[in-house]
C-alpha positions in Angstrom: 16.0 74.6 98.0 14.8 77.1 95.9 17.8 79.5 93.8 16.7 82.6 94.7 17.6 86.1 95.7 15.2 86.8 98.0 16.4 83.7 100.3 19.2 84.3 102.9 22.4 81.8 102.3 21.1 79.4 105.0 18.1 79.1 102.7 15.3 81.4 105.4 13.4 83.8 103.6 14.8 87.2 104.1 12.0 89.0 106.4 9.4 91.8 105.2 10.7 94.1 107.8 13.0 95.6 110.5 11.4 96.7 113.9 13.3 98.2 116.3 12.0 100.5 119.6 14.1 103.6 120.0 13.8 107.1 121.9 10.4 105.3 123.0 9.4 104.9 119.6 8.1 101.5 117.6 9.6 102.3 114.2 9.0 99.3 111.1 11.3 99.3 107.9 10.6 97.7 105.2 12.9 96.1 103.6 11.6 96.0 100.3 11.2 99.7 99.8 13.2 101.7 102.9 10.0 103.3 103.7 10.0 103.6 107.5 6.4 103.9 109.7 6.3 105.0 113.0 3.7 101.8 114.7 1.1 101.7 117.6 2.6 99.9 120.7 -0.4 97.5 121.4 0.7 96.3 117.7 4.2 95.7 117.6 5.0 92.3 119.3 2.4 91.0 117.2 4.2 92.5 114.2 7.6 91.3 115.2 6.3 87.9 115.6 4.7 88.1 112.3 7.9 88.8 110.7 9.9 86.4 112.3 7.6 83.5 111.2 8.0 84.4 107.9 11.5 84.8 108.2 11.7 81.0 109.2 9.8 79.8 106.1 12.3 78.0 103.2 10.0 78.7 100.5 7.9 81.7 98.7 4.7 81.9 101.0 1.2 82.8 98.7 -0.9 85.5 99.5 -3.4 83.4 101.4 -0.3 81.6 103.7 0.6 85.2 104.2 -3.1 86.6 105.4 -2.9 83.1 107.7 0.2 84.5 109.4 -1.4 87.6 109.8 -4.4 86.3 111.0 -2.2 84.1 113.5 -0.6 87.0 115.1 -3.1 89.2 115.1 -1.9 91.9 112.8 -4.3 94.1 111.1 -4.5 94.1 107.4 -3.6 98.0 107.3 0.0 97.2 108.8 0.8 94.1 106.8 0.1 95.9 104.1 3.0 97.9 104.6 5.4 95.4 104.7 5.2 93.6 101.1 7.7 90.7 100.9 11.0 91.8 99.5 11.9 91.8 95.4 14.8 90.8 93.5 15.1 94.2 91.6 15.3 96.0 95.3 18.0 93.7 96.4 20.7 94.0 93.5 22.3 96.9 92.3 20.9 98.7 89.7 24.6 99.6 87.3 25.0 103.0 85.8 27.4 105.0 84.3 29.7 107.0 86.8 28.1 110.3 86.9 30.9 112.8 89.2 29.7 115.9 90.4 32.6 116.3 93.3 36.6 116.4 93.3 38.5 117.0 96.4 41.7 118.3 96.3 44.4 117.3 98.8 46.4 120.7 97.8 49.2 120.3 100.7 50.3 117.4 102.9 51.7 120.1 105.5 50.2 120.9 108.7 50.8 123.1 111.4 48.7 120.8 114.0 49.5 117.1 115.6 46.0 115.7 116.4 46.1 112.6 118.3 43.2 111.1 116.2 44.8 112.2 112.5 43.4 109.4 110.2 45.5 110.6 107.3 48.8 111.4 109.2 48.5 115.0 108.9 48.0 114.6 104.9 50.3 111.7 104.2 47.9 109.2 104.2 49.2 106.1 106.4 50.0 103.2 104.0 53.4 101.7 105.3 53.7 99.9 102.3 53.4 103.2 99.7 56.1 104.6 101.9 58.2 102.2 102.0 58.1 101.7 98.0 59.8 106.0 98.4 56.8 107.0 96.3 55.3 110.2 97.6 52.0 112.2 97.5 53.7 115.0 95.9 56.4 116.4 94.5 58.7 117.8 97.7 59.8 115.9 101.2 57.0 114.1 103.1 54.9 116.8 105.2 56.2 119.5 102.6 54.2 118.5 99.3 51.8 121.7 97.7 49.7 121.2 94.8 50.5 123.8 92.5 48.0 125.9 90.9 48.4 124.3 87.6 47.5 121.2 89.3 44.3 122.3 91.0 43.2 123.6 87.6 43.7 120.7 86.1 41.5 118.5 88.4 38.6 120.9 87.5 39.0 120.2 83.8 38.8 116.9 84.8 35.7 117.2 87.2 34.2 119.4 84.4 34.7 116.7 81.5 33.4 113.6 83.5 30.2 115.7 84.7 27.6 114.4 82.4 24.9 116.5 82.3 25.1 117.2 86.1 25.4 121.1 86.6 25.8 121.3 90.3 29.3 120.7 91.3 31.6 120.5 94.5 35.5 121.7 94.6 36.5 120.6 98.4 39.8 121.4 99.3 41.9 119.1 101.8 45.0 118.3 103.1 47.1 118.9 105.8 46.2 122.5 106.4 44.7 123.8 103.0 45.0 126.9 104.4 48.8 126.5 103.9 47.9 126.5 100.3 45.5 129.4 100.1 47.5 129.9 96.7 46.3 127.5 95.1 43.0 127.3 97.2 42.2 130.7 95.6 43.6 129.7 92.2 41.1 127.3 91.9 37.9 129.0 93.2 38.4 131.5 90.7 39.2 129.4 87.9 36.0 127.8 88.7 34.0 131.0 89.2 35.3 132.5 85.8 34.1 129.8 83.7 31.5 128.8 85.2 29.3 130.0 82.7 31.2 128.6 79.4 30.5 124.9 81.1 26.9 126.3 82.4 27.3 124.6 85.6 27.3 126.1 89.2 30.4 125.4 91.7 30.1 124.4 95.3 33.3 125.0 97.4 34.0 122.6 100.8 36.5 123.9 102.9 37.5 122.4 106.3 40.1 124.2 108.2 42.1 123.8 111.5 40.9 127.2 112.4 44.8 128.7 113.3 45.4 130.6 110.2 41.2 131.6 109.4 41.5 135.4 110.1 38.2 137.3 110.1 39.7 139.1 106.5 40.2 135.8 105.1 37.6 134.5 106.1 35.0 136.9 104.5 37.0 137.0 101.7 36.9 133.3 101.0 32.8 133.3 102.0 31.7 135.7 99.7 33.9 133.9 96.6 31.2 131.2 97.5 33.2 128.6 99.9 31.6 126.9 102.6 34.0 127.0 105.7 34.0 123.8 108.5 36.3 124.8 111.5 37.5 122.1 113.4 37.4 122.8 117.4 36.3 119.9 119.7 35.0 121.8 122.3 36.0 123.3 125.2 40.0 124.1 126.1 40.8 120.7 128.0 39.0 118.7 125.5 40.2 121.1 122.3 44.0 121.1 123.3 44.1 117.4 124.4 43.1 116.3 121.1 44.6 118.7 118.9 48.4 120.6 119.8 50.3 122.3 117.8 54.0 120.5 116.4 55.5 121.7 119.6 52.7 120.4 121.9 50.7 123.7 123.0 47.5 123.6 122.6 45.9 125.0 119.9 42.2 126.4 121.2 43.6 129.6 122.2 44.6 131.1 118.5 41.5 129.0 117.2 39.3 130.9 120.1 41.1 134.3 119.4 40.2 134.1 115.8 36.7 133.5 116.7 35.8 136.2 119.0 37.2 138.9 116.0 34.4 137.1 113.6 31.2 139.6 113.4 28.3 137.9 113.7 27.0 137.6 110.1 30.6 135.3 109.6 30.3 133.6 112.1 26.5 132.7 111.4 28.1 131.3 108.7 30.5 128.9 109.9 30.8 124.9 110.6 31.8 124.0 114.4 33.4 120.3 113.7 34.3 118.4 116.5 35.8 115.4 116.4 34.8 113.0 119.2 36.9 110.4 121.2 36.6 108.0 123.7 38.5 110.2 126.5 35.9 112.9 125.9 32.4 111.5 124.2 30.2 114.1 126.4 28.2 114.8 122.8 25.8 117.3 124.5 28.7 118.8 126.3 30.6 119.7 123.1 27.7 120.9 121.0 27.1 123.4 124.1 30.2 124.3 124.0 30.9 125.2 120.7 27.1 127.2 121.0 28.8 129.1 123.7 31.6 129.7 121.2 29.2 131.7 119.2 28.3 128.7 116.2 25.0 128.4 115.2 26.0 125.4 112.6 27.6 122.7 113.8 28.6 119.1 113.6 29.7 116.0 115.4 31.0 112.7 114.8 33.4 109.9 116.3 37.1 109.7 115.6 36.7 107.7 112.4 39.7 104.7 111.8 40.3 105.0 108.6 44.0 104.2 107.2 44.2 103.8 111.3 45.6 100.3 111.0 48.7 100.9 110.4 48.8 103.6 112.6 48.7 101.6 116.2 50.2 104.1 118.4 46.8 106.2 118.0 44.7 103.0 119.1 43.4 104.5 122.3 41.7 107.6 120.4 39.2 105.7 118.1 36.2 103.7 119.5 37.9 100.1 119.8 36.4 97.8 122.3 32.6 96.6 123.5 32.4 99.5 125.8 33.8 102.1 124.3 31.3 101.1 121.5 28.2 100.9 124.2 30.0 104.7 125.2 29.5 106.1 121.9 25.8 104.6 121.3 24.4 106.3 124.5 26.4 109.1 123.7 24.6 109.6 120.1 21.0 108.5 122.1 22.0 111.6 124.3 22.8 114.0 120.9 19.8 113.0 119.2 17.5 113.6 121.9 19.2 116.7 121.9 18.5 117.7 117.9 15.2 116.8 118.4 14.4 119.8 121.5 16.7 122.1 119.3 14.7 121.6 116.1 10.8 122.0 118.1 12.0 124.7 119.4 13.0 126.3 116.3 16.7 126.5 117.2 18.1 123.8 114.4 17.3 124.0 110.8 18.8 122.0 107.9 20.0 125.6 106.6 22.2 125.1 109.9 23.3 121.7 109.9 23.7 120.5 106.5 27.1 119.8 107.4 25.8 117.7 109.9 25.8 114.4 109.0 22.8 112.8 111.5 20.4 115.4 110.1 21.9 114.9 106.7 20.9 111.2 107.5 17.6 112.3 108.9 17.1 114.1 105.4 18.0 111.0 103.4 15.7 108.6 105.2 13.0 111.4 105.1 12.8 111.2 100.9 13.5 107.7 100.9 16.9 108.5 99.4 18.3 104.6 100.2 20.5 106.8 102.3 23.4 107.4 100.2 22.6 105.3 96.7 25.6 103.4 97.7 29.0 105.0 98.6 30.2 107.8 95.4 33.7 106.7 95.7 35.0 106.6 91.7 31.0 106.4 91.0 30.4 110.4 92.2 33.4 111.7 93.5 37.2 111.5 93.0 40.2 112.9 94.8 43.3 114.3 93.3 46.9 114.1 95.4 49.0 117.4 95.6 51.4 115.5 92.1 47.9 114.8 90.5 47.3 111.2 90.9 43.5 110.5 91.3 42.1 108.1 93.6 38.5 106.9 94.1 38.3 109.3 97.5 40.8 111.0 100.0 40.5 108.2 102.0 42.6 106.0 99.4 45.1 108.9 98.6 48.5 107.8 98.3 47.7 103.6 98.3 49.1 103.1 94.6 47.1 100.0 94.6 43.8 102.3 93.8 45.5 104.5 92.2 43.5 105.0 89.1 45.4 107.5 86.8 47.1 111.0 86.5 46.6 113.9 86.0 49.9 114.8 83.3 49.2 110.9 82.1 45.8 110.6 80.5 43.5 111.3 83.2 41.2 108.8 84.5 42.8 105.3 83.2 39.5 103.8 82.0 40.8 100.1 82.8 41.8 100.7 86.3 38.5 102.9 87.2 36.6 99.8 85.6 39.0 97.4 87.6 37.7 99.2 90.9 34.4 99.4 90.1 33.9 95.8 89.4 35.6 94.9 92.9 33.1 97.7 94.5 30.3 95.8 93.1 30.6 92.7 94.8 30.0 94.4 98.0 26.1 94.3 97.2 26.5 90.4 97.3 28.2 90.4 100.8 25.8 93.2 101.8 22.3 92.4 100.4 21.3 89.7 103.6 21.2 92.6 105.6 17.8 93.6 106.8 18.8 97.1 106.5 20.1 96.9 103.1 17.1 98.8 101.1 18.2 101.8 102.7 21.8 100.7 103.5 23.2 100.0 100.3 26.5 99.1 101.4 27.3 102.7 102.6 27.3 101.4 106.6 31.2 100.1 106.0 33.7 102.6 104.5 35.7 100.9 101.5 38.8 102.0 102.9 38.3 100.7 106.2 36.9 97.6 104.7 40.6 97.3 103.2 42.3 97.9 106.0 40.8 95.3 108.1 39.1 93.3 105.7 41.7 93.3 103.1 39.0 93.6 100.8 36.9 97.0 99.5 33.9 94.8 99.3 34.0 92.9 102.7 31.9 94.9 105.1 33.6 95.8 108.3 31.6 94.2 110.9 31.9 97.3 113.6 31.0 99.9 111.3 28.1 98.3 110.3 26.8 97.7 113.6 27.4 101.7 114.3 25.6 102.6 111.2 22.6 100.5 111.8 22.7 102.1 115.5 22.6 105.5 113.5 20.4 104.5 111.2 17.5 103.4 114.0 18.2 106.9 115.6 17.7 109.0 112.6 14.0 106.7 111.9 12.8 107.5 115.3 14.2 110.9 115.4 11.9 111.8 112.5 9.1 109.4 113.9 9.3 112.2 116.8 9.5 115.4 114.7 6.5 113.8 112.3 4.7 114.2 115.6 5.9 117.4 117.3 6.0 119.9 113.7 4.1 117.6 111.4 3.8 120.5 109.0 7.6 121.6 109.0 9.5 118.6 108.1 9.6 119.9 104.2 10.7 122.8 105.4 13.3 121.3 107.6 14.8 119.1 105.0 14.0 120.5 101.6 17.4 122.7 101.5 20.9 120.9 100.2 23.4 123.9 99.2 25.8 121.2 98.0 23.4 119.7 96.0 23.4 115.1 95.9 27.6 115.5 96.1 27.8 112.5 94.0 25.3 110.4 95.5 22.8 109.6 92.5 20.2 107.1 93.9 20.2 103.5 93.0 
C-alpha cells in the first residue's frame, strides 16, 4: 500500500470532489483547491459516479486511467477538468509565525441577566475543576471581578507588540455585561485611539451588549469613538424574555425594547440585532422579522452554541442535543438562507449590513476562496485577556488554567506554553485532513474548546459540530451558486467590504 498523503487511512484514494444538491442547486467542491462550481443537472450523477470510482481506487490513477473513468461515466472533459486529483501541499498545514491582529477583553465577570443558554456562566467561564482549585478570573468574589483600566491598557501593549506588520486591529470587549465596566471600556478605546498613530495602525472596537444599560447617549457616544455595537435580543417578547430574565426572573425585552425605540434612526442603522437561537424557539425567519420590525437593519443569527456547556448540565435542554433537534435546526437554517437570498436580490441585505453575520461572513469566505477561516485564530490570530490579566488562546478557554498561557504582570505571553498549545493545535490537521471538505474546512468546523470538552482533546474534532458546519457550509456554496445567477454583476460589491478587516484569520 502505498505511504501517502493523499490516501485515506483504509488505504482508498481520497476523492477529487464533494457534490452535494442543495436549495435545488448541483454544487461540486474540489477538494484540492476549495473552488466551488455550480454544475448542469443532466451532468451530475455521472459526475458523482465518476468520483466515487476513483475514490475506490488503492493506487495513484495516470492521466490516461483518469480520461477512461471519464470516458466511462460520461463526463465531459470541461468538468473533469475542474476537479484535479488532490496534492499533498493542499492537505497539510502550511506553519507560520503567529501573526495577532485581535485581543478580547473579558473586562467584568458581572451580569445583570440569567440567560438560560449562557455558555460562559454569565462571565465565569464553567470549568468545575478551575473552581474548585479557588482560583478566580479576577481579583474580587465570583460574579464581582472588573478589569481595571490598567489592565485593559496593558492587553493593548500586548496586542500592539505581537502585531507584526499587521496594521488593522480588533479591541473586543466581553464579559458578563461589559457595559458594567464602561470604565474601563472607555479607558481603553481611547488609549487605543490616542496612539494610534505612534504604532501607525488602525483600531477596530467589538462590542456585544445585553442591550439593558445601551442608552441612546451612550450609545452614540460609544459609536462615534469608532465601536461597533451587537445587541443581543432574540426576538419577539415570549421568545426574548424566555431565554433571557433578569437575576430576579422578569423579563428583560421591555427595558431592551424601551431603549430601542429612543434610538434615532441613523443609530440604530447602525446597530447588530443578535439573537441567540434554541430549540424551544428555532422559527429563524420568524426572529429575523422580528427584530426588522424592531427597527434593525443589521442583524445576525446563530444556534445556542455548547461551549464550556458540559459541565453545565442543567442547561441541556437549551442547546441542539439530539437527532431531531439537529434535523430542527438544518431546515431551520434551509429556511434563513432562502430567506438571505430574496433579501439580498431585492437589494434589502448587503455585506455593509451583515458583516456581523456570520452565514454571509461565510458566504464571503467561500466567495474568495478564503479556505473559510485559514484554520481557527485561537493563540495563532487572536488572544483573550481575563479581568486579573491572564491570557488565554480565546474567551472560550478563559479561566481553564490548563491553557492558560501567561500574564499579563508576569512576562506576557510565556513563549513555552503558547508553543506547547500550538503544537497540540497542529495535530488537528492529521485527524481533520480525510475530510472531503477539508480544503476549505481547515479544521475550523469543530471549536477547540468544545473539542475539549467532549473530546478531551483540542485536536479531536467533535463529531456534531462538524456535521453542522459541513451543513452550513453546502448552504453558503449554493447560496452563492443562486446569487451568481440572480445579480451576477453584484457579488464584488456584495462581499468586497470587511470593516474589521481578516480578525486574525491569515489564510493557510
Amino acid at each position: 500500500m502505498p505511504k501517502d498523503d493523499i490516501f485515506l487511512p483504509g488505504g482508498s484514494l481520497k476523492p477529487p470532489a464533494y457534490f452535494f444538491s442543495k436549495l435545488g442547486r448541483c454544487v461540486g467542491i474540489s477538494t484540492r483547491s476549495g473552488n466551488i462550481y455550480a454544475l448542469p443537472a443532466e451532468s451530475f450523477s455521472a459526475l458523482r459516479a465518476w468520483n466515487e470510482e476513483i475514490a475506490g481506487l488503492k493506487t495513484t490513477p495516470s492521466r490516461s486511467e483518469l480520461r477512461r473513468l471519464a470516458n466511462k461515466h460520461r463526463v465531459p472533459a470541461e468538468l473533469r477538468s475542474l476537479f484535479p486529483l488532490p496534492g499533498k501541499k493542499q492537505l497539510r498545514e502550511i506553519s507560520r509565525r503567529p501573526h495577532f491582529t485581535d485581543i478580547t477583553l473579558n473586562i467584568t465577570s458581572s451580569c445583570n441577566l440569567r440567560c438560560r443558554y449562557c455558555w460562559n456562566d454569565r462571565g465565569q467561564y464553567s470549568n468545575n475543576s478551575f473552581r474548585e482549585s479557588g482560583q478566580k478570573l479576577g481579583g474580587g468574589e465570583p460574579g464581582e471581578s472588573e478589569m481595571s483600566p490598567e489592565t485593559a491598557r496593558k492587553a493593548v501593549d500586548l496586542l500592539v507588540s505581537l502585531r507584526g506588520r499587521e496594521k488593522e486591529l480588533v479591541v473586543d470587549f466581553y464579559g458578563g455585561e461589559p457595559l458594567l465596566n464602561l470604565q474601563t471600556l472607555l479607558a481603553a478605546v481611547d488609549y487605543c485611539r490616542a496612539n494610534k498613530k505612534k504604532w501607525k495602525v488602525n483600531f477596530h472596537f467589538l462590542l456585544a451588549t445585553n442591550g439593558t444599560l445601551l442608552t441612546p447617549k451612550l450609545a452614540r457616544e460609544l459609536i462615534s469613538k469608532g465601536v461597533q455595537i451587537a445587541v443581543s435580543i432574540d426576538g419577539g417578547k415570549v421568545i426574548h424574555d424566555g431565554n433571557r430574565p433578569f437575576a430576579g426572573g422578569k423579563g428583560s425585552f421591555s427595558e431592551i425594547a424601551a431603549n430601542l425605540k429612543k434610538m434615532p434612526r441613523g443609530i440604530m442603522k447602525r446597530l447588530v440585532g443578535r439573537a441567540t437561537v434554541t430549540p424551544q424557539h428555532a422559527q429563524m425567519t420568524r426572529i429575523f422579522d422580528d427584530l426588522r420590525r424592531m427597527g434593525f437593519e443589521r442583524m445576525e443569527l446563530f444556534e445556542s452554541e455548547d461551549a464550556c456547556h458540559r459541565v453545565t448540565p442543567q442547561r441541556e435542554a437549551f442547546f441542539f442535543k439530539t437527532d431531531e433537534q439537529y434535523a430542527l435546526l438544518c431546515r431551520e437554517y434551509e429556511r434563513l438562507a432562502l430567506k438571505y437570498i430574496n433579501e439580498t436580490t431585492a437589494g434589502r441585505l448587503d455585506y455593509r449590513k451583515t458583516f456581523f453575520n456570520r452565514f454571509f461572513k461565510l458566504m464571503q469566505r467561500l466567495y474568495y476562496n478564503h479556505q473559510v477561516t485559514g484554520g481557527c485564530p485561537a493563540a495563532q490570530g487572536q488572544l483573550a485577556v481575563g479581568a486579573d490579566g491572564g491570557i488565554y488562546p480565546c474567551t472560550s478557554f478563559l479561566g481553564i488554567g490548563e491553557f492558560k498561557l501567561g500574564d499579563l504582570y508576569k512576562g506576557g505571553l510565556d513563549k513555552k506554553k503558547h508553543a506547547c498549545f500550538l503544537a497540540q493545535v497542529q495535530r488537528r490537521f492529521k485527524n481533520c485532513s480525510a475530510c472531503s471538505l477539508f480544503s476549505l474546512c481547515r479544521t475550523t468546523g469543530s471549536c477547540l474548546n468544545i473539542n475539549h470538552y467532549f473530546n478531551g482533546d483540542i485536536s479531536k474534532p467533535h463529531e456534531r459540530s462538524c456535521r453542522l458546519f459541513k451543513e452550513k457550509i453546502e448552504l453558503a456554496a449554493a447560496a452563492l451558486a443562486i446569487l451568481n445567477e440572480k445579480i451576477p454583476g453584484k457579488l464584488e460589491e456584495l462581499f468586497g467590504f470587511d470593516p474589521v478587516g481578516r480578525r486574525g484569520n491569515k489564510l493557510y
